[in-house]
C-alpha positions as CSV (number, residue, x, y, z in Angstrom):
1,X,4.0,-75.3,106.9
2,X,6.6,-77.8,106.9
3,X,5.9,-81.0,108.4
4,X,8.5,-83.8,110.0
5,X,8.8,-86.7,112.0
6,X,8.5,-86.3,115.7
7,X,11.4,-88.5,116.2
8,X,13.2,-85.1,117.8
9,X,15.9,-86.8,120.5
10,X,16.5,-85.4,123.7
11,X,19.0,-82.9,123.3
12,X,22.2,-84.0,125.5
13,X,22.3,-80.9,127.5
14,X,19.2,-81.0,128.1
15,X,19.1,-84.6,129.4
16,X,22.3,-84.5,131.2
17,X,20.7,-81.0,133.2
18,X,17.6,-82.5,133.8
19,X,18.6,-85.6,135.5
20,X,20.9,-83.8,138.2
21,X,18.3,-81.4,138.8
22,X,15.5,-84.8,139.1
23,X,18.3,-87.7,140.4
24,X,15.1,-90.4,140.2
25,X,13.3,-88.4,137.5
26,X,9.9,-87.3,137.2
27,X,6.3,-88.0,135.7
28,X,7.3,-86.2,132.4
29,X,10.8,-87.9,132.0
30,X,9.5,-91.1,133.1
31,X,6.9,-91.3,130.6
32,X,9.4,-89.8,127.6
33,X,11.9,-92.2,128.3
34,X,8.8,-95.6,128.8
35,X,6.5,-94.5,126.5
36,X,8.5,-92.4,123.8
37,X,6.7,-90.0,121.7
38,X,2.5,-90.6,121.0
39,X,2.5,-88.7,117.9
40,X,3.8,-88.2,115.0
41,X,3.6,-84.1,112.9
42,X,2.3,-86.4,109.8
43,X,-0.9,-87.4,112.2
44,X,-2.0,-83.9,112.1
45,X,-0.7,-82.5,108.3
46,X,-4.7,-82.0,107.2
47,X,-5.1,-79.7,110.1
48,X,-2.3,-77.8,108.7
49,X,-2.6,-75.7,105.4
50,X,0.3,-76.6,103.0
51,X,1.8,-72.9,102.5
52,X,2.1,-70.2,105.2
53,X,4.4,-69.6,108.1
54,X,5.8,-72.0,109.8
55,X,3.9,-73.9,113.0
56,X,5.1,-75.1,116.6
57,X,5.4,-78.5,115.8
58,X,2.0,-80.1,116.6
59,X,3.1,-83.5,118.2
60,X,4.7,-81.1,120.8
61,X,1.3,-78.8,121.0
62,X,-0.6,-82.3,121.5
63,X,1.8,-83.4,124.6
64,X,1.8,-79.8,126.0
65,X,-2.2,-80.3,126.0
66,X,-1.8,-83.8,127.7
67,X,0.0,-82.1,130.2
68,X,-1.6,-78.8,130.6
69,X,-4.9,-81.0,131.2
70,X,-2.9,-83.3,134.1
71,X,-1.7,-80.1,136.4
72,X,-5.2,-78.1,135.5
73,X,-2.9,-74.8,134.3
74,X,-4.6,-72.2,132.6
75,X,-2.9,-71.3,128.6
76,X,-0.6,-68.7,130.1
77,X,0.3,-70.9,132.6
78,X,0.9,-74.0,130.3
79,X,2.8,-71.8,128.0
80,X,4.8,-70.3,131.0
81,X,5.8,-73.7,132.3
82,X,7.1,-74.7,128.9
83,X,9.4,-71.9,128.8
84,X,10.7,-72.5,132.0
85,X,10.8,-76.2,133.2
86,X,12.8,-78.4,133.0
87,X,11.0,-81.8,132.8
88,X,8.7,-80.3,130.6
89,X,11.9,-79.4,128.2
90,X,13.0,-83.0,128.9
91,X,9.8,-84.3,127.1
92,X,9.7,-82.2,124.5
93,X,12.7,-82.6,123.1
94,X,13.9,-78.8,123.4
95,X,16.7,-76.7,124.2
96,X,17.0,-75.2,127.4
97,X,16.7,-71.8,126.3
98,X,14.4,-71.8,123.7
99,X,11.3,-69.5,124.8
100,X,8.6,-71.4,123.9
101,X,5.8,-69.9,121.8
102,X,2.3,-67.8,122.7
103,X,-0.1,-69.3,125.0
104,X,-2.6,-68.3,122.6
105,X,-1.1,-70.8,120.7
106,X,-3.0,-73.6,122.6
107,X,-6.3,-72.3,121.6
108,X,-5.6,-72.4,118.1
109,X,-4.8,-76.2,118.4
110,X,-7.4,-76.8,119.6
111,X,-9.4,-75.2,117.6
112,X,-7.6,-76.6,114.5
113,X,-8.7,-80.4,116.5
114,X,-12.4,-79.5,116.6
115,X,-12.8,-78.3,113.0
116,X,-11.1,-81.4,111.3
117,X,-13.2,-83.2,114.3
118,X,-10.1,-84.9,115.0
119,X,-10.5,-84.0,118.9
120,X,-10.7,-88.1,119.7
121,X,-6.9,-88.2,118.2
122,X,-5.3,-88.1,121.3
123,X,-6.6,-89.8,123.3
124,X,-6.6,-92.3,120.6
125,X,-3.0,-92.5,119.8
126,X,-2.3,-92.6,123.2
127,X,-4.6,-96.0,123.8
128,X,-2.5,-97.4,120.5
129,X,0.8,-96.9,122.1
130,X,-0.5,-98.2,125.4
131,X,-1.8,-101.2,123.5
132,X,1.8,-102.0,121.6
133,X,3.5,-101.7,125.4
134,X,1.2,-103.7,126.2
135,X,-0.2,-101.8,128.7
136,X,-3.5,-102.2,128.1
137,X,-5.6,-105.4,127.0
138,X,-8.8,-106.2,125.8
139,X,-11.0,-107.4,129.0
140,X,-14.4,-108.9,126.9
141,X,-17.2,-107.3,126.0
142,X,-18.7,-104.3,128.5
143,X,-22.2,-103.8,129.7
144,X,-23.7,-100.8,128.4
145,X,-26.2,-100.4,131.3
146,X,-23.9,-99.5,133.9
147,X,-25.1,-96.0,134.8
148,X,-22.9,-94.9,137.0
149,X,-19.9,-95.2,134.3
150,X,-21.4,-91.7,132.7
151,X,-20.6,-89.5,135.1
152,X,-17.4,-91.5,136.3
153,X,-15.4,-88.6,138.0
154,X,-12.7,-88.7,140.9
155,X,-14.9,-88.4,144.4
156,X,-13.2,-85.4,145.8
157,X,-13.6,-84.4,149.4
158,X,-15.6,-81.4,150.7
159,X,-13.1,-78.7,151.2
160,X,-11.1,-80.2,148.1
161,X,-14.2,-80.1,145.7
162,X,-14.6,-75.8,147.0
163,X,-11.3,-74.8,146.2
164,X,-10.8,-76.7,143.2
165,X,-14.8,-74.8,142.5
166,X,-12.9,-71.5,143.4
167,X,-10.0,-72.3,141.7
168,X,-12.0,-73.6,138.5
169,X,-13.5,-69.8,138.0
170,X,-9.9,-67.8,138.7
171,X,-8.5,-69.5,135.8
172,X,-11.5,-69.2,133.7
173,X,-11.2,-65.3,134.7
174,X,-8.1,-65.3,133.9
175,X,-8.6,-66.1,131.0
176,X,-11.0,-63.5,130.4
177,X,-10.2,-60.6,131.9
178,X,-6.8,-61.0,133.2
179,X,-6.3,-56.9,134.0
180,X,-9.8,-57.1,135.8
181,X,-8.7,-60.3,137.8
182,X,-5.0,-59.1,138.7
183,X,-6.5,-55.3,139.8
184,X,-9.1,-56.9,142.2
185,X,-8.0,-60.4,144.1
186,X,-5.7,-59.9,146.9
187,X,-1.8,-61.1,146.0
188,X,-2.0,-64.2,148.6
189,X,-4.3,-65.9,145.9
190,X,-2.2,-66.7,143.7
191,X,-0.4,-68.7,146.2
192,X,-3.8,-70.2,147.8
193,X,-5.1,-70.9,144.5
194,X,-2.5,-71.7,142.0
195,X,-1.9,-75.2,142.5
196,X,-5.0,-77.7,142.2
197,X,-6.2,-78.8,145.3
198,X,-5.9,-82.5,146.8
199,X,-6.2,-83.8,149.7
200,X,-3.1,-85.2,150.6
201,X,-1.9,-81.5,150.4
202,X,-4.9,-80.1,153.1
203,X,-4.7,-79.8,156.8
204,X,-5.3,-83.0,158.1
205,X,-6.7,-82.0,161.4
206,X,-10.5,-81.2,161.4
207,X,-10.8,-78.0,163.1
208,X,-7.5,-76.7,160.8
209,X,-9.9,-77.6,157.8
210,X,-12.8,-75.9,158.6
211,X,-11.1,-72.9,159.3
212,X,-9.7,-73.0,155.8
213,X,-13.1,-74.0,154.5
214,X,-13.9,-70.8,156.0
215,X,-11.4,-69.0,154.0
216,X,-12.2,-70.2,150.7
217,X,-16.1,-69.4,151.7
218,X,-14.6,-65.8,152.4
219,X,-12.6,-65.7,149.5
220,X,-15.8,-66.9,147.0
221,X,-18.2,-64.3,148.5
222,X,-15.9,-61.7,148.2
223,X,-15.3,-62.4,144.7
224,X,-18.8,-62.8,143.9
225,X,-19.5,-59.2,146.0
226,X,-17.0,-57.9,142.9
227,X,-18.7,-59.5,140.4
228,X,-22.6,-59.1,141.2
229,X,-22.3,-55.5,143.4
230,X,-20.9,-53.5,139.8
231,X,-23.2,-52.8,137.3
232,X,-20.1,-52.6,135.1
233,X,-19.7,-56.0,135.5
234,X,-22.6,-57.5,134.1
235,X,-20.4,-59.2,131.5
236,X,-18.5,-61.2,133.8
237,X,-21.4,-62.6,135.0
238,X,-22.6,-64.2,131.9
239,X,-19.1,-66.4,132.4
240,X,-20.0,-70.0,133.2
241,X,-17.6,-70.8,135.6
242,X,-18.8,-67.5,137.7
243,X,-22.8,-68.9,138.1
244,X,-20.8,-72.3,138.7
245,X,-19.0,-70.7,141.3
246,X,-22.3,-68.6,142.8
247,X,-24.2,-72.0,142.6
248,X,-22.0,-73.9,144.7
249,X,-21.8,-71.7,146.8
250,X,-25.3,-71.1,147.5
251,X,-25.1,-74.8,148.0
252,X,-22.0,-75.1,150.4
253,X,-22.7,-72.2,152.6
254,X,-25.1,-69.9,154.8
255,X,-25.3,-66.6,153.9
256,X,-22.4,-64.7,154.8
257,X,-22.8,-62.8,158.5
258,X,-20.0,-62.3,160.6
259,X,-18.4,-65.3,159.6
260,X,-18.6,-67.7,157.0
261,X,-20.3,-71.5,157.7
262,X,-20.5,-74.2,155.8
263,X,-24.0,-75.6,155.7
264,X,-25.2,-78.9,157.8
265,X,-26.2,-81.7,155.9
266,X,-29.9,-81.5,156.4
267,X,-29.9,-77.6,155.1
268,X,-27.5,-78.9,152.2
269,X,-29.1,-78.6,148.1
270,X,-31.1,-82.1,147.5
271,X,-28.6,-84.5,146.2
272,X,-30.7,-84.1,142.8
273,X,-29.4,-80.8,141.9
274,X,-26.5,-80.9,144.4
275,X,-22.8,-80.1,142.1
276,X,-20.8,-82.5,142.7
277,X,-17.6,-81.3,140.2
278,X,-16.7,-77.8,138.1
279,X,-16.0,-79.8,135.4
280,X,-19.1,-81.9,134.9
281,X,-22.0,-80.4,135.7
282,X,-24.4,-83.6,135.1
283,X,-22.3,-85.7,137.7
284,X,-24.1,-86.5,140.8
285,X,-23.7,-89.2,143.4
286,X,-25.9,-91.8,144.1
287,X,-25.8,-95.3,145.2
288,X,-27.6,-98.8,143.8
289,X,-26.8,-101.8,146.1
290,X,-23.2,-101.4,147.2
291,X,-21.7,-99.4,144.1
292,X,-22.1,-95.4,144.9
């Protein structure tokens, strides 16, 4: 596979396309044009065998990841948006028609990062170029006793931290068994569910968000009613993100009668066991002196 610089310029049409469509740019063009390029294809060449067909370039693959991670898209999604937008074209230095490549593609990567253990890379190369821009400085040494630095996570708020649960173990279906998932969820999820959830986004008045906390209680159970009520689908439930997804909600909610309710807090899980993030599992949320 051959391997060059990552030096790739914006393509003129490209550029010139881009910044009518986004006048005042956009995360992705705003960090191409500040930051430049992390990578080079020569960082990752003993990932790569030296004969064979030829690769997507892997500096792009590693800023595609970056990005994938920052929007929470699934690997068809990731490998959809690179075919069709614009900003994302903009910082990767391609043509406006080119297609992209296979979302599969992704997996491979990062597979091809875990075996040469190279997974740290990134993340990385990313603090080096910080460091040049001098974005980032060195601030002493750093207590190691600190607890509450392992499970540092983004405090999400209640209804935020259920769809985001629900929305964690759609994409991990997807993944899995996309026919099963697109034969059985009503349309109107894709729309509900598509986008990661934050608050700035959810109805601000109270009694608006309980009756969507309502819905995405309605929408779990149902889901899990698929999943637990068919004997054929006793693989689906060895999926993590589905007991995640049946754990929270035995958590969040009273059993299901004629409506959905979210529990009270003195019938909620003991802050022990209680799941505070899809993503991190260990996480909980304490408090010692004033730092929670």
């Amino acid at each position: 596979m051959p391997l060059s610089s990552s030096g790739t310029p914006i393509l003129e049409t490209t550029a010139c396309i881009a910044r009518a469509a986004f006048p005042k740019g956009n995360l992705y063009m705003k960090m191409r044009d500040e930051l430049g390029v992390f990578w080079q294809d020569e960082d990752f060449a003993r990932l790569y065998p030296t004969r064979g067909q030829s690769a997507v370039a892997p500096w792009r693959l590693a800023l595609v990841t970056i990005m994938q991670y920052v929007e929470g898209l699934s690997d068809r999604q990731t490998a959809n948006a690179v075919r069709a937008r614009i900003d994302w074209k903009y910082a990767l230095s391609l043509e406006l028609t080119d297609t992209g490549f296979d979302f599969s593609v992704l997996s491979e990567f990062r597979d091809r990062l875990i075996d040469g253990r190279a997974e740290n890379q990134l993340f990385n190369k990313m603090l080096e170029r910080f460091q040049d821009l001098d974005l980032l400085r060195s601030r002493g040494k750093q207590r190691t006793d600190s607890t509450h630095v392992l499970a540092a996570i983004r405090v999400m708020t209640r209804l935020e931290f259920l769809g985001e649960t629900l929305r964690y173990t759609l994409n991990a279906l997807a993944e899995t068994v996309p026919s099963w998932l697109q034969a059985h969820v009503p349309q109107d999820w894709y729309d509900r569910y598509g986008k990661r959830f934050e608050d700035a986004r959810l109805p601000p008045k109270p009694q608006e968000r309980d009756v969507f906390a309502s819905q995405i209680g309605a929408d779990g159970f149902y889901l899990l009613d698929l999943i637990y009520a068919d004997p054929q689908c006793e693989q689906l439930r060895q999926i993590e993100a589905v007991e995640i997804l049946r754990q929270v909600w035995l958590q969040q909610f009273y059993p299901p009668n004629e409506t959905v309710q979210l529990r009270s807090a003195k019938d909620s899980a003991p802050g022990a066991i209680r799941i505070r993030s899809p993503y991190d599992l260990e996480a909980r949320r304490s408090a010692k002196r004033t730092m929670n």
